[in-house]
Backbone as a chain_set.jsonl record, in Angstrom:
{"seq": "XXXXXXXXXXXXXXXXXXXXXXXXXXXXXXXXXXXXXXXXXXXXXXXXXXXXXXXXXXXXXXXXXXXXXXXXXXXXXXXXXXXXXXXXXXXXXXXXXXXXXXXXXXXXXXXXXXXXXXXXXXXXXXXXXXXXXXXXXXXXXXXXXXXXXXXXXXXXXXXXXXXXXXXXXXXXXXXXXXXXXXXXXXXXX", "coords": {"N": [[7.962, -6.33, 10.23], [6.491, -3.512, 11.832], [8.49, -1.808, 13.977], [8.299, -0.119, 17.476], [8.44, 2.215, 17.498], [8.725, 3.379, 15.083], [6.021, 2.949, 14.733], [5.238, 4.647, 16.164], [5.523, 7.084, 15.404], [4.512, 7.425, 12.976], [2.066, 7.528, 14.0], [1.987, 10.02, 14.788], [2.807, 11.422, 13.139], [1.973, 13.433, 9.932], [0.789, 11.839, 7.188], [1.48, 10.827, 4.177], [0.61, 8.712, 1.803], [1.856, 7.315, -0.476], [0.718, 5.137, -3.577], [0.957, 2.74, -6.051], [-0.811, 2.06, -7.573], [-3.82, 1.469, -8.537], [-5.578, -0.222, -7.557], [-3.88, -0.099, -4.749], [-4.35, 1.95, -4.0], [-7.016, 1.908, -3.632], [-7.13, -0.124, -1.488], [-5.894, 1.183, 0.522], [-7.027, 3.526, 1.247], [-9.773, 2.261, 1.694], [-9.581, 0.32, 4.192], [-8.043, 3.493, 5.178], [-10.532, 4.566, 5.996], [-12.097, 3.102, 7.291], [-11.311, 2.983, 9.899], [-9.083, 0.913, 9.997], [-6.356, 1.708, 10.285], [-2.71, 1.96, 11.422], [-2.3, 4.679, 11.55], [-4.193, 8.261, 11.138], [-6.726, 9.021, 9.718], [-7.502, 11.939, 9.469], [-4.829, 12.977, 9.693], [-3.827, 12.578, 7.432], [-2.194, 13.577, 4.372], [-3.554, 15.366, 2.213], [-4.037, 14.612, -1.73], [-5.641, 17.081, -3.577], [-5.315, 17.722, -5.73], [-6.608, 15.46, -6.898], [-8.452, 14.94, -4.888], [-8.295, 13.286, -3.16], [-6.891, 10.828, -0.47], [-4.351, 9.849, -0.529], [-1.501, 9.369, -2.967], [-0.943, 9.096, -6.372], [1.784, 9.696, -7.324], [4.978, 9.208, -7.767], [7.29, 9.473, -7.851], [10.477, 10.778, -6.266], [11.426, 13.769, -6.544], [8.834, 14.711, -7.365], [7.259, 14.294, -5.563], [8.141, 15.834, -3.516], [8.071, 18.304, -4.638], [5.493, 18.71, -4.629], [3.937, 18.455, -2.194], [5.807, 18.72, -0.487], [6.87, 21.18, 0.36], [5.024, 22.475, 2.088], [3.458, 23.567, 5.462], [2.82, 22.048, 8.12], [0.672, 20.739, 10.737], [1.956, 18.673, 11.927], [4.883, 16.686, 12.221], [6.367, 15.282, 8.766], [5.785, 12.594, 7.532], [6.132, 9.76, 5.045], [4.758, 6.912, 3.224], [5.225, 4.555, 1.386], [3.819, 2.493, -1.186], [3.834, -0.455, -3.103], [5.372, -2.687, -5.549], [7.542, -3.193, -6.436], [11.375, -4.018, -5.493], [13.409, -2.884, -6.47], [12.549, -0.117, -7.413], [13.882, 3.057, -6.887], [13.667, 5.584, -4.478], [14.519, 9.021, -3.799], [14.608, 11.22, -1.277], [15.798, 14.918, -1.735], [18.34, 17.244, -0.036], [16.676, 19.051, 2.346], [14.856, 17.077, 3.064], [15.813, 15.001, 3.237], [16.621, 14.121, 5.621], [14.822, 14.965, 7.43], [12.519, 13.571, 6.921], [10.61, 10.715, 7.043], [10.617, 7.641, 5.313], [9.086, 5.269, 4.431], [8.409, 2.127, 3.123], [6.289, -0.125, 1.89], [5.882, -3.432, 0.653], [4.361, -5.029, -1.798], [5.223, -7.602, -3.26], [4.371, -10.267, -4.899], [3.022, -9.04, -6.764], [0.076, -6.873, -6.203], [-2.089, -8.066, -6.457], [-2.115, -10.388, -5.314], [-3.547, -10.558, -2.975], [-6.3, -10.802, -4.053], [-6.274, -13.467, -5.133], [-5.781, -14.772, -2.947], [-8.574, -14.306, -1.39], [-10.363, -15.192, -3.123], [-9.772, -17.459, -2.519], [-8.103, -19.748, -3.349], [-4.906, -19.489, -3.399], [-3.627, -21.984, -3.392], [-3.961, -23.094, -5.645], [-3.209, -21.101, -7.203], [-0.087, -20.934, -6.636], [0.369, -24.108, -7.401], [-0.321, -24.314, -10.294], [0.478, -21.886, -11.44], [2.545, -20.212, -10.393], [5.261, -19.848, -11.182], [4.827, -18.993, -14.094], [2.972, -16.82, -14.682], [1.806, -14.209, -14.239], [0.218, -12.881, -10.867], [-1.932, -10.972, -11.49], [-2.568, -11.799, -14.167], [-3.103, -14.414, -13.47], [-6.063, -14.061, -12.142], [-7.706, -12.513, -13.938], [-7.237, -14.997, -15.755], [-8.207, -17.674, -14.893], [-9.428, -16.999, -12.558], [-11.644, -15.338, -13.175], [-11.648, -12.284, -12.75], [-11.904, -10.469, -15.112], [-11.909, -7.452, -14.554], [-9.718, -6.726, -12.397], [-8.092, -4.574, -12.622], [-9.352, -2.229, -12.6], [-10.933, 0.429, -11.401], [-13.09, 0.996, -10.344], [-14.495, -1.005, -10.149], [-12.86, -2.378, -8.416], [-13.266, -1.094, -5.883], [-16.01, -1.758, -5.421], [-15.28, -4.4, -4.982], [-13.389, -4.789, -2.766], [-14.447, -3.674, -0.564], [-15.096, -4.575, 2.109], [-13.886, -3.52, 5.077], [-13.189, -5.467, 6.756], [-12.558, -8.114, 6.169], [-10.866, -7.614, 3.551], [-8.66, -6.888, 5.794], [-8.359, -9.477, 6.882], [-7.432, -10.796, 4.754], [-5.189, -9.385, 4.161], [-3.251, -10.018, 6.307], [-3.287, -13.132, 6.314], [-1.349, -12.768, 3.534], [0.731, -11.276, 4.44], [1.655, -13.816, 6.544], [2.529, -15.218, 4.096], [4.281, -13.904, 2.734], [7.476, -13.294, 0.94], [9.968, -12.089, 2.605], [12.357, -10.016, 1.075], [14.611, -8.106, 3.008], [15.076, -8.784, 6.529], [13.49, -6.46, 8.058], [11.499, -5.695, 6.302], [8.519, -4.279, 5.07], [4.758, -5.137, 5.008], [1.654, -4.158, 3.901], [-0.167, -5.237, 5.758], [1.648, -4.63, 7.723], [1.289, -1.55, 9.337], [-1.881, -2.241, 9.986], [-4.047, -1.564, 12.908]], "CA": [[7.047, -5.757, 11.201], [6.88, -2.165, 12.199], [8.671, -1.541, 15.149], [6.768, 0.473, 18.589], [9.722, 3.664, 17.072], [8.114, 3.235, 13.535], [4.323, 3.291, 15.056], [4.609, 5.459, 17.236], [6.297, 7.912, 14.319], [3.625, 7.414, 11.69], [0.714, 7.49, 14.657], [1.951, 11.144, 15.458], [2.583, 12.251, 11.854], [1.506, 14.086, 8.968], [1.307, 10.76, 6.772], [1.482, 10.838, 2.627], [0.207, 7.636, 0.862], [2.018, 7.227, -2.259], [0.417, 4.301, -4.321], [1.885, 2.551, -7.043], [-2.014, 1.811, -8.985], [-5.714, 2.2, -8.188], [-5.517, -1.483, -6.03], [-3.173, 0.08, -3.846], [-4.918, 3.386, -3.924], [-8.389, 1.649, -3.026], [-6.993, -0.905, -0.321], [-5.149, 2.297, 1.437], [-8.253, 4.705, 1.054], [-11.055, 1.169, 2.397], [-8.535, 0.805, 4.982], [-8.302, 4.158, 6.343], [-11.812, 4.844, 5.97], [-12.953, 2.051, 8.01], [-10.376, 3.209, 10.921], [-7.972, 0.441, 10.371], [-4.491, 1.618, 9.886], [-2.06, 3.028, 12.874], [-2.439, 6.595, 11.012], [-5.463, 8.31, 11.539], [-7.381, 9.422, 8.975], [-7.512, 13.52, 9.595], [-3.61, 13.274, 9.456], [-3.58, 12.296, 5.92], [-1.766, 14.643, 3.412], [-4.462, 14.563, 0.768], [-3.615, 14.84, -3.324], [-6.044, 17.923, -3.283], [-5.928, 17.667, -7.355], [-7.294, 14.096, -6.939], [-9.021, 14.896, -3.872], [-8.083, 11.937, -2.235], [-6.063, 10.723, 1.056], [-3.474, 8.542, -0.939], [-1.437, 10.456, -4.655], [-0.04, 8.421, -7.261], [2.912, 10.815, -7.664], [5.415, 8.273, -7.302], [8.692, 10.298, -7.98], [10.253, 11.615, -5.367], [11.106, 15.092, -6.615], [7.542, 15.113, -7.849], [6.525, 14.207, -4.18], [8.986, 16.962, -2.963], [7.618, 19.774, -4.966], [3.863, 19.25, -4.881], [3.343, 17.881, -0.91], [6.737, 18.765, 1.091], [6.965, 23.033, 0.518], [4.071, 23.398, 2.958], [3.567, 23.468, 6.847], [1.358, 20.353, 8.203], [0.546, 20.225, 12.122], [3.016, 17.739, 12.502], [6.157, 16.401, 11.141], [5.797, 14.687, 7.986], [6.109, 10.714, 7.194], [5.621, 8.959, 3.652], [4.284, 5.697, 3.063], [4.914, 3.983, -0.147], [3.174, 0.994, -1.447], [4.446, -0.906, -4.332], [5.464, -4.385, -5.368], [8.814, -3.288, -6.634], [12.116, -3.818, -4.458], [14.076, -1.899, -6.762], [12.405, 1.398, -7.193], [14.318, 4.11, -5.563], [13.066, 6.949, -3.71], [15.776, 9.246, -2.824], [14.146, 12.527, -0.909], [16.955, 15.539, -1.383], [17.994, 17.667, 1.604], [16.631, 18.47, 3.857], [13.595, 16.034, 3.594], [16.375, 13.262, 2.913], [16.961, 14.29, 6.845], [13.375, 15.294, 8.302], [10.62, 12.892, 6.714], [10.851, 9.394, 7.338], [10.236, 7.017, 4.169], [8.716, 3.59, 5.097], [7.88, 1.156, 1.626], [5.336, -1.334, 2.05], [5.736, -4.205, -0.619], [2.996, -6.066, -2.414], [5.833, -8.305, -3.833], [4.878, -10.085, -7.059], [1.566, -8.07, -7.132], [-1.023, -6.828, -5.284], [-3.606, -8.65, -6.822], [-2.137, -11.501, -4.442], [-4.548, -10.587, -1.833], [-7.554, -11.015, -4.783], [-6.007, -14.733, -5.173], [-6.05, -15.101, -1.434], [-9.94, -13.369, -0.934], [-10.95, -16.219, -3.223], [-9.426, -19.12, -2.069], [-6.756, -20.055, -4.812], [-3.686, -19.639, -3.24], [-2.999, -23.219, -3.654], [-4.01, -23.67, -7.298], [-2.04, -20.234, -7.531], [0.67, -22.4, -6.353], [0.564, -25.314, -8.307], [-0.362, -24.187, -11.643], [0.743, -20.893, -12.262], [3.304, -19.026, -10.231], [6.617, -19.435, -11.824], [5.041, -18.206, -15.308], [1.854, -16.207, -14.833], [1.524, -12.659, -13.305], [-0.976, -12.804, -10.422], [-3.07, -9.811, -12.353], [-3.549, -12.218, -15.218], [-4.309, -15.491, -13.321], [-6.989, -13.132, -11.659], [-8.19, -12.716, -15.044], [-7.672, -15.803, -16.598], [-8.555, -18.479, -13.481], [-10.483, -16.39, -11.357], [-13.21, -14.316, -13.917], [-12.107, -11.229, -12.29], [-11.643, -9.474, -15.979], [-12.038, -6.099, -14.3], [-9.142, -6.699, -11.268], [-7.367, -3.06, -12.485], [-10.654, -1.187, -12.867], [-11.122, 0.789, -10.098], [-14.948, 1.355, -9.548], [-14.762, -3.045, -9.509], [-11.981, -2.762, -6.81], [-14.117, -0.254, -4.638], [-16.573, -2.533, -4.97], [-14.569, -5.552, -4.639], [-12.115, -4.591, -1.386], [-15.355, -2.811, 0.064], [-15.569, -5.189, 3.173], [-12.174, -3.473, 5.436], [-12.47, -6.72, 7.995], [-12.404, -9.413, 5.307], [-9.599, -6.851, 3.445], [-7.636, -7.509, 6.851], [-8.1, -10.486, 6.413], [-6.43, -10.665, 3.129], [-3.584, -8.81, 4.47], [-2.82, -10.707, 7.892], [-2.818, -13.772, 5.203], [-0.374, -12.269, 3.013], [1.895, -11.206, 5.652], [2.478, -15.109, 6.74], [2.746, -16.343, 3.046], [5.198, -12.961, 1.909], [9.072, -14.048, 1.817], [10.698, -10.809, 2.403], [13.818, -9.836, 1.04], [15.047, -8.066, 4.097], [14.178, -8.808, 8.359], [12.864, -5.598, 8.466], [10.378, -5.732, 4.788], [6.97, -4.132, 5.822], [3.558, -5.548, 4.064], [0.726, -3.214, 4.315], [-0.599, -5.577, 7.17], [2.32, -3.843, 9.358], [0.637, -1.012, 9.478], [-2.694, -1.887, 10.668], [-4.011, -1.449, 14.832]], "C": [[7.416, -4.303, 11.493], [7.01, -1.983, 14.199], [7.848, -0.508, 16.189], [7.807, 1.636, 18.033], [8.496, 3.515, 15.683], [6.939, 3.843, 13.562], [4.387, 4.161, 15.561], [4.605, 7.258, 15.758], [5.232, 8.229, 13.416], [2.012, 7.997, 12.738], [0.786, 9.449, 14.857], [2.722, 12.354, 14.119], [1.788, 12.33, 10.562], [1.584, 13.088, 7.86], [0.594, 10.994, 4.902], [1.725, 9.599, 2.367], [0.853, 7.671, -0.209], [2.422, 5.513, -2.868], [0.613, 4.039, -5.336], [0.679, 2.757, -7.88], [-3.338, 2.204, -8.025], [-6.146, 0.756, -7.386], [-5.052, -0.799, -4.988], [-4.071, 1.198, -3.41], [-6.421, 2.613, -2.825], [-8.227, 1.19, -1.927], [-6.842, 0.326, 0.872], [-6.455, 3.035, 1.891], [-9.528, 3.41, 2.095], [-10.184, 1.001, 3.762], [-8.507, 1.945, 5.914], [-9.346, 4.556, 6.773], [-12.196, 4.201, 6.746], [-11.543, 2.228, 9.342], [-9.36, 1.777, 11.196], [-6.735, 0.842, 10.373], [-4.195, 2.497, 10.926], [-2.235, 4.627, 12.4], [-3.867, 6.449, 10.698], [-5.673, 9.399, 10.302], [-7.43, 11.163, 8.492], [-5.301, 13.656, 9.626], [-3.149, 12.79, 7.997], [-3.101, 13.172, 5.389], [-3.079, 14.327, 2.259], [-3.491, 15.212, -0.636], [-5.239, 15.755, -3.315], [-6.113, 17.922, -5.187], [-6.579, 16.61, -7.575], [-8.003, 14.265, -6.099], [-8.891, 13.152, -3.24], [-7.041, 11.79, -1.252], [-4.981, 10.271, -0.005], [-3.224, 9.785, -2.637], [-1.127, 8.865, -5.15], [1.586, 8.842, -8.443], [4.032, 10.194, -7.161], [7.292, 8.987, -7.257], [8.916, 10.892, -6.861], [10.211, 13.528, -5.361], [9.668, 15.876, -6.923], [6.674, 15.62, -6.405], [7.13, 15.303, -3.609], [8.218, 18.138, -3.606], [6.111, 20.112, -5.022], [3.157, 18.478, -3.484], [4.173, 18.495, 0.104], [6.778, 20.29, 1.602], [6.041, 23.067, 1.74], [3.937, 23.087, 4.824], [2.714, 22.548, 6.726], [1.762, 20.622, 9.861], [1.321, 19.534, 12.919], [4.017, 17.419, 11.845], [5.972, 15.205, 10.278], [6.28, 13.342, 8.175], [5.416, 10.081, 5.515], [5.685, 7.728, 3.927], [4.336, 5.492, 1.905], [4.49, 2.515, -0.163], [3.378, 0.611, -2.83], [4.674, -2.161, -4.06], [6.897, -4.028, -5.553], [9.922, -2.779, -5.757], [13.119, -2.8, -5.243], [13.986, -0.956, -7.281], [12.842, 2.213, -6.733], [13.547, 4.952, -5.724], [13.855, 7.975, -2.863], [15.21, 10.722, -2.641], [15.964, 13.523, -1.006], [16.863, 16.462, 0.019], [17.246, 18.756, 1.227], [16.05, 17.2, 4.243], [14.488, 15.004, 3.725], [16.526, 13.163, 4.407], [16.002, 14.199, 8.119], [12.27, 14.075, 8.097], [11.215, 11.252, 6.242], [9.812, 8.323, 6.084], [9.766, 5.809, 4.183], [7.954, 2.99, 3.574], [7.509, 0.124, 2.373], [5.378, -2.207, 1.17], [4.43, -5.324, -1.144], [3.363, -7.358, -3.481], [5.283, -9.91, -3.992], [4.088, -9.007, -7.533], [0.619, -7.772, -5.717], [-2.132, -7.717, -5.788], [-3.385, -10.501, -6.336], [-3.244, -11.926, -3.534], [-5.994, -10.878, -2.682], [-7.692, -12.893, -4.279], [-6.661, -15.161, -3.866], [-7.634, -14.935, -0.942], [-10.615, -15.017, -1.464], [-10.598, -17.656, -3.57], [-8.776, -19.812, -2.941], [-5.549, -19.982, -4.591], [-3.139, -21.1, -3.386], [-3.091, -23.364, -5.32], [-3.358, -22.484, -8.071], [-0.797, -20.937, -7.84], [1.592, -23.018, -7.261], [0.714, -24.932, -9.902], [0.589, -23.014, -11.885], [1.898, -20.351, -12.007], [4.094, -19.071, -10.348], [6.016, -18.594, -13.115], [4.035, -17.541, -15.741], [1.75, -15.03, -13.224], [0.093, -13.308, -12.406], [-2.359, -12.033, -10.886], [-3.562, -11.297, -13.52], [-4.115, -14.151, -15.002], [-5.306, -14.57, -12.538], [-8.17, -13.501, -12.573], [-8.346, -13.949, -15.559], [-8.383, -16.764, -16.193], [-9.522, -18.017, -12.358], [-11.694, -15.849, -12.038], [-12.999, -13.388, -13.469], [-11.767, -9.971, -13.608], [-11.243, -7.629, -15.611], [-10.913, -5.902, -12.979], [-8.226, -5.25, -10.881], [-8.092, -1.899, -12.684], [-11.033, -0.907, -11.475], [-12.38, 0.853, -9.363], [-15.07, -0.601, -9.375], [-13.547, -2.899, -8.528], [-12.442, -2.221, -5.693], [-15.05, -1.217, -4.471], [-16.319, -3.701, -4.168], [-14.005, -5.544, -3.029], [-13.017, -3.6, -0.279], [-15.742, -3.164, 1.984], [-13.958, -4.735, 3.673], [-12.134, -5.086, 5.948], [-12.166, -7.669, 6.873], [-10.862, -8.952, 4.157], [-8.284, -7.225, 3.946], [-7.631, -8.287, 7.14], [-7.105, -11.134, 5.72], [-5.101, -10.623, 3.794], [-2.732, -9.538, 5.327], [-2.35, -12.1, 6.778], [-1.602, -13.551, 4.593], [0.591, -12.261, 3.774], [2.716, -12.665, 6.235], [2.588, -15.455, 5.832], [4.151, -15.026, 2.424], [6.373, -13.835, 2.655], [9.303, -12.704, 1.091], [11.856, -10.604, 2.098], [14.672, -9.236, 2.19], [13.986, -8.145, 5.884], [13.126, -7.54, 8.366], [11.568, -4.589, 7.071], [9.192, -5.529, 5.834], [5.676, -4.778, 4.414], [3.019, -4.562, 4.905], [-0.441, -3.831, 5.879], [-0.428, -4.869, 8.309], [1.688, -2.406, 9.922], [-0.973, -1.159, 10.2], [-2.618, -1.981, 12.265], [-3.617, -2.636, 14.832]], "O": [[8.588, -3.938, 11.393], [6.227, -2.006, 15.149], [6.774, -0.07, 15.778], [7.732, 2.232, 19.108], [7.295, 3.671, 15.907], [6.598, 4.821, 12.897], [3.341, 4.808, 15.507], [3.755, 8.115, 15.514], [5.093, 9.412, 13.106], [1.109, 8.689, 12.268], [-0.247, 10.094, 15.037], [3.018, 13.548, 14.173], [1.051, 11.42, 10.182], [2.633, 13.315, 7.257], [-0.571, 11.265, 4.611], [2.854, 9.155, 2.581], [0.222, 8.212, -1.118], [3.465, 4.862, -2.815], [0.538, 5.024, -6.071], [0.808, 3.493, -8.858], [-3.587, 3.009, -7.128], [-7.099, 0.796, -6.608], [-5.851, -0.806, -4.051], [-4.474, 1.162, -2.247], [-6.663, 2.815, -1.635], [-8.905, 1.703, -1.037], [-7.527, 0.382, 1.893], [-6.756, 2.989, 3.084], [-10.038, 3.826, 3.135], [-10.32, 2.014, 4.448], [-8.788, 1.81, 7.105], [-9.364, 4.966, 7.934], [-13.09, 4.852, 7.286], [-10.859, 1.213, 9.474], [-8.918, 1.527, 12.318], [-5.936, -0.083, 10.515], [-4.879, 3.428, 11.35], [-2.262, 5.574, 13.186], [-4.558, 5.509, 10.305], [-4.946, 10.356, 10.033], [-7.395, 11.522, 7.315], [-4.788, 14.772, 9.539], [-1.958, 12.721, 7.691], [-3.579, 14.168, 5.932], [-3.374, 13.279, 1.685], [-2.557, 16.012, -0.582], [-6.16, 15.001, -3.004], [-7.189, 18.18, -5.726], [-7.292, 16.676, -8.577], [-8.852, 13.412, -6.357], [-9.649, 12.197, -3.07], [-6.233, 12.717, -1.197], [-5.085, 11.377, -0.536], [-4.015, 10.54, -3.201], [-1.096, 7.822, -4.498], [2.092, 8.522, -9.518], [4.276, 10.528, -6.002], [8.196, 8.704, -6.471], [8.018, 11.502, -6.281], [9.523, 14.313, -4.708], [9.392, 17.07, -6.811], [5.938, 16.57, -6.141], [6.256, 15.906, -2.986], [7.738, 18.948, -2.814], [5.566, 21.181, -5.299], [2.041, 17.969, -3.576], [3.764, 18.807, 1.222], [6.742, 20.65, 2.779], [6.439, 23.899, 2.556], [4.58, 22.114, 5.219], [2.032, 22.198, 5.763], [2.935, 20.701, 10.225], [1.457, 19.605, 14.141], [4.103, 17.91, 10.72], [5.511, 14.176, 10.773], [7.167, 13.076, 8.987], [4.236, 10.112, 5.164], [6.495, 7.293, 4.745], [3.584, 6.127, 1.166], [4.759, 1.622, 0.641], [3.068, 1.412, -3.711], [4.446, -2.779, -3.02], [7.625, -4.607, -4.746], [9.882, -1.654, -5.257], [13.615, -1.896, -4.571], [15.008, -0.498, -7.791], [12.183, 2.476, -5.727], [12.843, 5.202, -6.703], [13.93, 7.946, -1.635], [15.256, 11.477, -3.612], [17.015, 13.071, -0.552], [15.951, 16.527, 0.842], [17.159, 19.287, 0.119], [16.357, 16.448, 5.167], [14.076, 14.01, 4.323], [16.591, 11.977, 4.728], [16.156, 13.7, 9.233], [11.404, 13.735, 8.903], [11.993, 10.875, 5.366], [8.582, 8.307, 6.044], [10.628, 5.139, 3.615], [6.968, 3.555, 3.099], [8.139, -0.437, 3.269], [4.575, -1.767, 0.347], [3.868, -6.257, -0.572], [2.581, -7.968, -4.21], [5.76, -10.752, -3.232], [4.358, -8.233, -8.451], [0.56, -8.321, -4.617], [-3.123, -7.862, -5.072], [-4.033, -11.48, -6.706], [-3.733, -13.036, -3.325], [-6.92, -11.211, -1.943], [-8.523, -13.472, -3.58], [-7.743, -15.728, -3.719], [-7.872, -15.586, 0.075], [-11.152, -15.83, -0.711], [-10.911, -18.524, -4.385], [-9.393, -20.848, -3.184], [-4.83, -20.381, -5.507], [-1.915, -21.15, -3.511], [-2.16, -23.766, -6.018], [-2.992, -22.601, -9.241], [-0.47, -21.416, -8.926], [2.724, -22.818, -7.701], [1.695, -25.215, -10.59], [1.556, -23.262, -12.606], [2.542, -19.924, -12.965], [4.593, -18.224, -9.606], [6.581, -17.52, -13.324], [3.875, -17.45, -16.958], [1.676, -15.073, -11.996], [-0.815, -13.965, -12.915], [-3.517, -12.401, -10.692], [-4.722, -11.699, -13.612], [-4.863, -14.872, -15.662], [-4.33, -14.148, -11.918], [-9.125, -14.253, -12.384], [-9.494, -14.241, -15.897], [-9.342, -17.014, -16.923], [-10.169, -18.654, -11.526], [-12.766, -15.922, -11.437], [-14.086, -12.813, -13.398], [-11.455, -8.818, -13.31], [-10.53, -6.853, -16.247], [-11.137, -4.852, -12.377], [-7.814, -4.831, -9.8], [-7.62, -0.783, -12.898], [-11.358, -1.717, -10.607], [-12.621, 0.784, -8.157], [-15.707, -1.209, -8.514], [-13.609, -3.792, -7.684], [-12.16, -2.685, -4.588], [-15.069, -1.692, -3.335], [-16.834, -4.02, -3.096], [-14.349, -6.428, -2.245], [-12.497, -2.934, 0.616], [-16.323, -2.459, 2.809], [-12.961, -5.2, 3.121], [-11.224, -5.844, 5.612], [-10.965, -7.927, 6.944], [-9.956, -9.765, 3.972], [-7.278, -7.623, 3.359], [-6.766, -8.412, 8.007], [-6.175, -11.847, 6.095], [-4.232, -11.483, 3.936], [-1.535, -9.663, 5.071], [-1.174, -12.145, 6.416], [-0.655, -14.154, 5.099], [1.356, -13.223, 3.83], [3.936, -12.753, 6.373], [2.934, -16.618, 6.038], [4.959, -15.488, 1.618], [6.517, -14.478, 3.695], [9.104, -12.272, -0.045], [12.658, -11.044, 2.922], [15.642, -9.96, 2.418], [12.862, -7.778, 6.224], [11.959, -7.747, 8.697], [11.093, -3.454, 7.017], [8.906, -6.133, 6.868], [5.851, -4.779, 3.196], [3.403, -4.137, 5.995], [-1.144, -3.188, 6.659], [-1.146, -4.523, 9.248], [1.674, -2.306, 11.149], [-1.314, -0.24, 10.944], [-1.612, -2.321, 12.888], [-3.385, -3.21, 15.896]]}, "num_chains": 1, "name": "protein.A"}
């Protein structure tokens, strides 16, 4: 869960999205668009070569040299979203000092919350999930052939409330590796 220090932190900064794929990208982007998430929309860092709220510039020196150089209104905060626990992200100084790094996990996949949307978490479950990626029961069990195609996930993840739905879901079925593991739930109002 994100502590009232955490929220309050992210509610009153300069907040950089960095998405692992074009799920994460879309959920984040339907999401803030539809005024759910504690960070408000006009405090977004955008990716200004992508034109979008959310990069996919997942490195941190990458994120350091093409977001942190510049002034922002407020003091910065990153958000990462990913499934993987052992990715590092190690900002150098100063930022390793100033800008507060918060990872969201989508641990096995994001395309959990697809499972979950249409009602399969049990036959997830049962059948598949020791030896089948959630992406490809999606595909193989669900018909959603297109689950990493982005113009079918805009469509798809287009409803935020039913979205937060999804997520609030997720959140009671995730087993976090540590007490203090955020899902992208923690984040919303």
């Amino acid at each position: 869960m994100l502590d009232a220090v955490s929220r309050s932190t992210l509610q009153n900064a300069s907040v950089l999205f960095v998405c692992e794929g074009s799920c994460e990208r879309i959920i984040i982007e339907t999401l803030l668009t539809a005024d759910k998430l504690v960070v408000d929309e006009s405090n977004v860092i955008r990716d200004d070569i992508a034109d979008r709220p959310t990069t996919n510039c997942r490195a941190a020196r990458t994120v350091q040299e093409t977001f942190l150089g510049y002034e922002y209104d407020n003091p910065v905060a990153i958000v990462r979203i990913l499934d993987s626990r052992r990715e590092r992200f190690r900002l150098s100084y100063p930022y390793n000092e100033t800008v507060p790094v918060f990872s969201c996990y989508t641990t096995p996949e994001i395309e959990m919350l697809a499972i979950i949307k249409e009602d399969a978490l049990n036959r997830y479950n049962k059948r598949a999930k020791s030896k089948t990626k959630p992406s490809d029961f999606c595909k193989k069990e669900l018909g959603l052939s297109r689950i990493k195609n982005e113009e079918f996930l805009h469509d798809y993840w287009s409803d935020a409330d039913e979205l937060c739905q999804c997520l609030t879901k997720y959140r009671s079925i995730h087993k976090a590796a540590r007490k203090d593991e955020l899902v992208i739930a923690d984040l919303l109002k």
